[in-house]
N, C-alpha and C positions, 0 to 999 in steps of 0.2 A: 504493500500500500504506500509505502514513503517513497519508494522509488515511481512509483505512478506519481506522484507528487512533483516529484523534485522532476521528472519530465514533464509533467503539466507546465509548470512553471518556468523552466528552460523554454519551454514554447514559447511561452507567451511572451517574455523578455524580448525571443527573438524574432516574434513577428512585430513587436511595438517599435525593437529596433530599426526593421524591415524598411516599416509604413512611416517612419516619422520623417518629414523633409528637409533636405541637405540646407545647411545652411551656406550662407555666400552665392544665394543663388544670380547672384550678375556676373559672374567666373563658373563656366561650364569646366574648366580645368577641377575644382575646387568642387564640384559637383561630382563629377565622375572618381575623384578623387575619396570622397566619402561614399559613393553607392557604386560600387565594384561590379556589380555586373550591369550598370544601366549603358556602359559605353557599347559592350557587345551588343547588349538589347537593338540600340540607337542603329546601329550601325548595321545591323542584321535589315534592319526594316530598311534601313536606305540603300542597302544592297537587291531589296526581294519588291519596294517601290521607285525608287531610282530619287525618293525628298532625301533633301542634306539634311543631314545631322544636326544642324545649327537651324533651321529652320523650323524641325519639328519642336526640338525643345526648346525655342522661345514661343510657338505658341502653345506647349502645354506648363510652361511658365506663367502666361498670360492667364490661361485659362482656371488653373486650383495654386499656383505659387507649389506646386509639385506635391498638393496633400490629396492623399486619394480617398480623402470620403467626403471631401466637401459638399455642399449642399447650396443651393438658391436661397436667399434672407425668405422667411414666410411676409405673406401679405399680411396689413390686419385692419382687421374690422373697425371703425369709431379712429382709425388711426392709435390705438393701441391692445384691441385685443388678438393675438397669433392666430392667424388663417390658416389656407392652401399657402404653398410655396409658389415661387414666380411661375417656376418650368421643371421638368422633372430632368434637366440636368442634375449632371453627380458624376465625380470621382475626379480622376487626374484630367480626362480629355473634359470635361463637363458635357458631353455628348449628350442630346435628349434622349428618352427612352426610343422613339421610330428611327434616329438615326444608328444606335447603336445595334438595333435590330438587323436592320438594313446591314450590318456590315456582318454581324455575326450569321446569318444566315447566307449570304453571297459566298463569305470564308470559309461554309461549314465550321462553324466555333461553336455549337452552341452552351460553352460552359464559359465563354471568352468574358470578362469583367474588366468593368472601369475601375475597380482599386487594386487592381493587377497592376503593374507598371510593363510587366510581356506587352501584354493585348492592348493596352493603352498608346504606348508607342507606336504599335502594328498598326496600328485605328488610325493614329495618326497619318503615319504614313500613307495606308489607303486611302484617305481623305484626301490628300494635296495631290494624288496621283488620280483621284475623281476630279478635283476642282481642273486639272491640267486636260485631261482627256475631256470633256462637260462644258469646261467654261474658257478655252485654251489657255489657262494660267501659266507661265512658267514654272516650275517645282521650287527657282531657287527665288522667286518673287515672295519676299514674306510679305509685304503691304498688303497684297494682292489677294494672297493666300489667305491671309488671316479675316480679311473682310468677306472669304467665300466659307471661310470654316465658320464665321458668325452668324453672317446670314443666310445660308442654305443656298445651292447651287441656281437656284429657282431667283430669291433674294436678289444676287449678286447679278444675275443677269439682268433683271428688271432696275439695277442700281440701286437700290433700298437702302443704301448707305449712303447718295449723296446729300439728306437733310439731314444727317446724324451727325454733329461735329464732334462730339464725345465722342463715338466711333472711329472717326479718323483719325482723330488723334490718336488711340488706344492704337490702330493700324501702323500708325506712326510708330509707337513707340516699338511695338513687337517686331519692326524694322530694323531698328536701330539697334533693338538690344541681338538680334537676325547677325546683324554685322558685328557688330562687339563679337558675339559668341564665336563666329568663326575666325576670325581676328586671331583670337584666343585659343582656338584647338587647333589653327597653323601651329601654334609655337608648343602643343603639349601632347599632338594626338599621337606622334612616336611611342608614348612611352605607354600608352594603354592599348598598342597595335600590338605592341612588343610582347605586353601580358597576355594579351588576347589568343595570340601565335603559339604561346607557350614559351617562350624565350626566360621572361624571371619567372 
């Protein structure tokens, strides 16, 4: 029984470990640096969709700040009693419930989850390689990208973003931080290709 214990609780440490998100996350260096296997993740998905690495993870930056059970603020009633939630976004991709369907069933995934950070990144990936095929996006276009991953490929065609200026900007930013990150894995991603190969 103690030893059912003392493994209960080895789990759990290591899944709170798992799940809780990297800090420094404006340094992708510093990020992969603390979550050891997100760089293979990363890089698996922009091998199997052809989206850059620096691309996907600034918009799943954007999207939960990398925590995978997030949630939408509830609505509320009188302006202070807790409602419904905005959208049934959730997790690392904040992907709605029909988009995340839409992908687990095309992928054959049906166990595939948004607080996964595997399937999350894969999701991602698939996304920017629908937005490119759909809405002829470029893959390494984060602006672009991110205003089709917001507002649905449907949205983005119809332009549904150009009276949104909080939106653009937010575009804006997932650009910038798009450039920063790869900026940054020029100068680091040696050393986690190295791990990855089996080299250290």
């Amino acid at each position: 029984m103690r030893v059912f214990i003392l493994i209960l609780i080895s789990f759990f440490i290591l899944f709170s470990c798992a799940s809780k998100p990297p800090a420094k996350q404006e340094n992708i260096c510093s990020i992969f640096e603390q979550k050891s296997s997100w760089y293979r993740l990363a890089n698996k998905s922009y091998e199997k969709w052809g989206a850059p690495i620096h691309v996907q993870m600034s918009i799943l930056r954007q999207e939960s700040a990398f925590q995978n059970r997030v949630k939408p603020e509830r609505t509320k009633i009188l302006g202070v009693i807790p409602w419904k939630r905005k959208s049934s976004a959730f997790g690392y991709t904040q992907a709605i419930d029909a988009t995340w369907d839409w992908y687990r069933t095309e992928n054959k995934k049906p166990l595939a989850s948004r607080v996964n950070f595997a399937d999350a990144i894969d999701f991602t990936g698939w996304y920017i390689n629908k937005s490119n095929k759909i809405n002829g996006i470029s893959k390494s276009d984060a602006y672009s990208q991110y205003l089709a991953y917001h507002e649905g490929h449907g949205g983005y065609k119809k332009k549904s973003y150009k009276n949104q200026n909080w939106l653009i900007d937010v575009a804006n930013k997932v650009k910038l931080r798009s450039d920063k990150y790869r900026s940054q894995l020029n100068e680091c991603e040696h050393k986690f290709k190295k791990k990855f190969l089996g080299i250290f």
